[in-house]
ZAMARGU-4260 file (C-alpha; in steps of 0.2 Angstrom, whole numbers, plus 5000, padded with zeros to 4 digits):
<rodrens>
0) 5427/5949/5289 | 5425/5961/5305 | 5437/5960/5317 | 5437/5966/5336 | 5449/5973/5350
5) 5443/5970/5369 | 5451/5966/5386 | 5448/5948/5391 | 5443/5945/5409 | 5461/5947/5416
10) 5465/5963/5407 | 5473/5959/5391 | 5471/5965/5373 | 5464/5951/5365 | 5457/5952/5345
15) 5440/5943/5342 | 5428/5940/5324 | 5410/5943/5329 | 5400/5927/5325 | 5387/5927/5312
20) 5372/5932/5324 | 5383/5947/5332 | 5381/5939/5350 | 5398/5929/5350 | 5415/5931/5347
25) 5428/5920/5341 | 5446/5923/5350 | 5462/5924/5335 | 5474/5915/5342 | 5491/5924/5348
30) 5486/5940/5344 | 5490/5954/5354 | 5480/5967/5345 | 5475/5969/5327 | 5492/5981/5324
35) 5501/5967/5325 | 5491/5958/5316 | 5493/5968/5301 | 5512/5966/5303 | 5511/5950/5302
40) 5501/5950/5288 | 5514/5961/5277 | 5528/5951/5284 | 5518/5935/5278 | 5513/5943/5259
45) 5495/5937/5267 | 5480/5948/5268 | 5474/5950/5286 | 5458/5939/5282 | 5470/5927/5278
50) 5479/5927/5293 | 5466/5928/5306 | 5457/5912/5295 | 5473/5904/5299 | 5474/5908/5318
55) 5455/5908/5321 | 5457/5896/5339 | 5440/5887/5346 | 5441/5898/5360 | 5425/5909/5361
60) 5416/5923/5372 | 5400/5934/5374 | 5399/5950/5365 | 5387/5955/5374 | 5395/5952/5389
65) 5412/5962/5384 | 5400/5976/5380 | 5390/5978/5397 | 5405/5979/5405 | 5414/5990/5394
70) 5429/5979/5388 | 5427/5984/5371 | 5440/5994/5364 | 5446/6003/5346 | 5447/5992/5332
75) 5465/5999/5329 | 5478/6004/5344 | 5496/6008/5343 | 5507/6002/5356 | 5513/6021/5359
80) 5497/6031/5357 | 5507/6047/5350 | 5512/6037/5336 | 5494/6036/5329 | 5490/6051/5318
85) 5470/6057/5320 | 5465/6067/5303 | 5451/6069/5291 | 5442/6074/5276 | 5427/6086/5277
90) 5416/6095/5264 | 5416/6078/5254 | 5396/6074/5256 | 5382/6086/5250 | 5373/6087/5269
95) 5389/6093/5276 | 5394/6104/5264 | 5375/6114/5261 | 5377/6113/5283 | 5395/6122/5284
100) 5390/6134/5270 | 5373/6140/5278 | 5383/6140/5295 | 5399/6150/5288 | 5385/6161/5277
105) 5375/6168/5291 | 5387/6169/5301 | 5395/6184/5292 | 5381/6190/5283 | 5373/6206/5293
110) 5353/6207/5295 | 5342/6197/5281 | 5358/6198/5266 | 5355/6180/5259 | 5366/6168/5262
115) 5378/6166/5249 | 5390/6151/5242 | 5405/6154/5255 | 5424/6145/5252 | 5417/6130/5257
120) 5405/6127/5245 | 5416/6130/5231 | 5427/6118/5239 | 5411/6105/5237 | 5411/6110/5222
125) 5430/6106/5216 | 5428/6092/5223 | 5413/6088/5212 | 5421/6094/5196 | 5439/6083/5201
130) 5438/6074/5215 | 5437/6057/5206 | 5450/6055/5194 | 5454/6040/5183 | 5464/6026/5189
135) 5482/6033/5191 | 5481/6049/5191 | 5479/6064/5205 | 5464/6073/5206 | 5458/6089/5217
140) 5464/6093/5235 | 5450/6089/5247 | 5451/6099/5264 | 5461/6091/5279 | 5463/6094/5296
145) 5471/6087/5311 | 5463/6078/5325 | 5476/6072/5338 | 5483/6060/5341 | 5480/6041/5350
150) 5478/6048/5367 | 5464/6060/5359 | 5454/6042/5354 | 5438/6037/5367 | 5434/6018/5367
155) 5415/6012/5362 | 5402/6012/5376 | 5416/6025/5386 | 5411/6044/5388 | 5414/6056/5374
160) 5420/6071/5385 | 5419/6091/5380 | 5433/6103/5389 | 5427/6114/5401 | 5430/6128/5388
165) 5419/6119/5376 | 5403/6129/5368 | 5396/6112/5361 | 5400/6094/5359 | 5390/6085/5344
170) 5393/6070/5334 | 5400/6068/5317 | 5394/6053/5311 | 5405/6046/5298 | 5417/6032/5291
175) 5437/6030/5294 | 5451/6023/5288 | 5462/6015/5297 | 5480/6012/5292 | 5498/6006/5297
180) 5515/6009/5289 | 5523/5997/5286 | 5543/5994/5286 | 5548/6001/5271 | 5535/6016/5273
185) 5521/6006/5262 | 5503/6014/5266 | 5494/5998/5272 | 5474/5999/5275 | 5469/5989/5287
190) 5449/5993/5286 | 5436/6003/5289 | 5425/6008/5304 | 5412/6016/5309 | 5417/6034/5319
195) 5412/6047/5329 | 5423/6063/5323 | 5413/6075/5336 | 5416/6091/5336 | 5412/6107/5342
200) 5401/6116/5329 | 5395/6132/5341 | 5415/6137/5341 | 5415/6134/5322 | 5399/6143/5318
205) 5408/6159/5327 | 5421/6161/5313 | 5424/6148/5300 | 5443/6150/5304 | 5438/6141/5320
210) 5437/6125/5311 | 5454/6121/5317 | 5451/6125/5335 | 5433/6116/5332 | 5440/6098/5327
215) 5453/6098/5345 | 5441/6085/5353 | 5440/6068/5357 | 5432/6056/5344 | 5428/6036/5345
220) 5427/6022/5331 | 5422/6006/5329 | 5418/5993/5337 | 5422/5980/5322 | 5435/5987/5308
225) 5427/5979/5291 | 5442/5970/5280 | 5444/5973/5262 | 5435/5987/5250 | 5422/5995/5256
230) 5406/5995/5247 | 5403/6009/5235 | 5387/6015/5245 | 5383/6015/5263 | 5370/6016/5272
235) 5365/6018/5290 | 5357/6029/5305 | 5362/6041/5318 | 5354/6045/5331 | 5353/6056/5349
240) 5348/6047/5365 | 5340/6055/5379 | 5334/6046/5392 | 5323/6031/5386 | 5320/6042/5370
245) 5326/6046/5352 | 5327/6064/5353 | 5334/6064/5335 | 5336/6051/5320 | 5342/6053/5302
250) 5348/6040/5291 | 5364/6046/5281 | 5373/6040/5266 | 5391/6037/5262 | 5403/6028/5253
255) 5412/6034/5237 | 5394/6033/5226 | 5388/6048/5240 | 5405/6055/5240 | 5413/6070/5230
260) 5431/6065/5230 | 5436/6045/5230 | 5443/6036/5243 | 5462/6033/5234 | 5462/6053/5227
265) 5459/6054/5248 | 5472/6042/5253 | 5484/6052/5240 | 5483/6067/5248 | 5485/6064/5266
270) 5500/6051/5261 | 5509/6061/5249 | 5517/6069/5264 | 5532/6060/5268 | 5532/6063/5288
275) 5516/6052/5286 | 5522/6037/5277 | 5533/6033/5293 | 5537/6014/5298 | 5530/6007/5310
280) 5517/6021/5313 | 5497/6020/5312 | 5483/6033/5306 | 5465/6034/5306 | 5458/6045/5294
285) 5439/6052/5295 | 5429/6054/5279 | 5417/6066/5283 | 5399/6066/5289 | 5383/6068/5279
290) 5370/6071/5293 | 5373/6082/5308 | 5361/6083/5323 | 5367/6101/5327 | 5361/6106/5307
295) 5342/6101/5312 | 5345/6113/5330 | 5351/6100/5341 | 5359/6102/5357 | 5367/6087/5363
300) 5367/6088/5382 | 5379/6078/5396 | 5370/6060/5398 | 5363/6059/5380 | 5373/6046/5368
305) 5378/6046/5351 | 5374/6030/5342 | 5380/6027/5325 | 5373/6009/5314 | 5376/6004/5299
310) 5369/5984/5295 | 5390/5981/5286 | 5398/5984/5303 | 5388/5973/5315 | 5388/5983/5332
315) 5383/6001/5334 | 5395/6014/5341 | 5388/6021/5354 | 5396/6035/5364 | 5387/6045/5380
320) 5389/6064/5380 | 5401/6071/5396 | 5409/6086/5403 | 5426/6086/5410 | 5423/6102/5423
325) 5413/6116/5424 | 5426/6129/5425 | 5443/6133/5414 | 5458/6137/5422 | 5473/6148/5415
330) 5488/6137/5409 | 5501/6147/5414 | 5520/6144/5404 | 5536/6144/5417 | 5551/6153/5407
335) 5566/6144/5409
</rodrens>
């Protein structure tokens, strides 16, 4: 089961389940968004397809239409944005890995010096030796970095927009997790989704250090969460849209079966920190991309869209490229 957030007609959150043929969804009745839903759920000792089988009402409207007019919204909201933690996993998928160590590698390496296995590449590589462990037990550290927070998330079909101090804006195409806590500090997985990390990868390829500063953008997911486990390989395209054409297109891989480090060993790691196993607060999680436009010398330009598909989450994501400004002013700090 898939499930979706939009505005109805009068403006309010309103949680839907695509129909079959993707053109249709069917309204879940009382439900003011899927966070609460997966309150419920807990509260209820249910599973979230459960629930929404058991409030599914007749009520049903176009998908198409909540999409041409750009009602759609994230899969998972909090009802105080700062209270959603953005984070994520990188150097966890053999195309992103070889991309940041030929980036980090050239970037220091004077003249024609090959290019040489950098920090991240033996990170890939942990990660490949221990990043799986048995059932139970703790397996190798993956990388983390933080994202923002809920006021950092763009909604599907809405504008992906680069700082006026930004060197590049380029999509990340990857899976997330998304998650709530529940009362007693329980980690609870809602689903998975389709995202956009986007990042700035001309600021990264400067000095690897940059990663940090890199990540500080805006990023999108959805539009459906997918229920349950998550398949052990997925497969899908990502692509660059210029105009009424394709400027780029690769299919990319992901799932745990393409992944060095598994999704639990993952889950540990960001949720072994107490801070993060708050009640009441929610987190999405990225997994890291296997395909990259920027790696095959793409610039994404304002106007172009990101368009991320994979057959197991019904709709595309689909995010047009923006600047917000031409020009960076100085923040200036008052002293007190």
């Amino acid at each position: 089961m898939r499930l979706v957030q939009f505005l109805d007609e009068a403006g309010r959150q309103r949680v839907g389940v695509p129909s079959d043929d993707g053109s249709r969804l069917r309204v879940v009745r009382d439900a003011a968004g899927v966070y609460d839903l997966a309150f419920q759920a807990s509260r209820a000792g249910l599973s979230l397809h459960e629930l929404v089988a058991q409030q599914l009402s007749d009520e049903v409207v176009s998908y198409d239409r909540v999409i041409a007019e750009r009602r759609i919204l994230p899969p998972l909201t909090h009802p105080e944005p700062a209270r959603l933690l953005l984070s994520g996993t990188g150097l966890n998928h053999l195309g992103s890995a070889l991309a940041r160590n030929t980036m980090h590698a050239q970037a220091n390496a004077p003249g024609d010096t090959p290019v040489k296995k950098t920090d991240s590449l033996i990170l890939f590589e942990w990660g490949l030796a221990g990043g799986k462990p048995a059932p139970g037990e703790i397996g190798s550290q993956p990388e983390w970095f933080y994202k923002g927070d809920g006021t950092w998330v763009t909604p599907p079909e809405q504008p992906l927009c680069m700082p006026p101090w930004a060197l590049d804006g380029g999509e990340e195409a990857e899976l997330a997790g998304l998650y709530v806590i529940g009362d007693g500090g329980e980690v609870l997985r809602v689903g998975f989704a389709l995202a956009n990390e986007f990042s700035d990868h001309v600021m990264e390829r400067q000095n690897y250090l940059y990663l940090a500063h890199s990540k500080l953008r805006p990023c999108s997911f959805g539009p459906e969460v997918l229920l349950g486990e998550l398949p052990a390989s997925v497969t899908g395209v990502v692509r660059v849209r210029r105009s009424d054409a394709v400027i780029w297109s690769e299919p990319f891989a992901t799932g745990e079966a393409n992944m060095s480090y598994s999704i639990a060993n993952i889950e540990h790691h960001h949720f072994k920190y107490a801070p993060f196993r708050r009640p009441g607060d929610a987190h999405v999680h990225f997994f890291g991309a296997s395909a990259l436009s920027c790696a095959a010398g793409v610039t994404a330009q304002p106007g172009d869209v990101f368009e991320i598909e994979s057959p197991l989450f019904g709709r595309p994501l689909r995010n047009p490229l923006a600047r917000a400004g031409e020009r960076a002013s100085l923040v200036r700090v008052r002293a007190l």
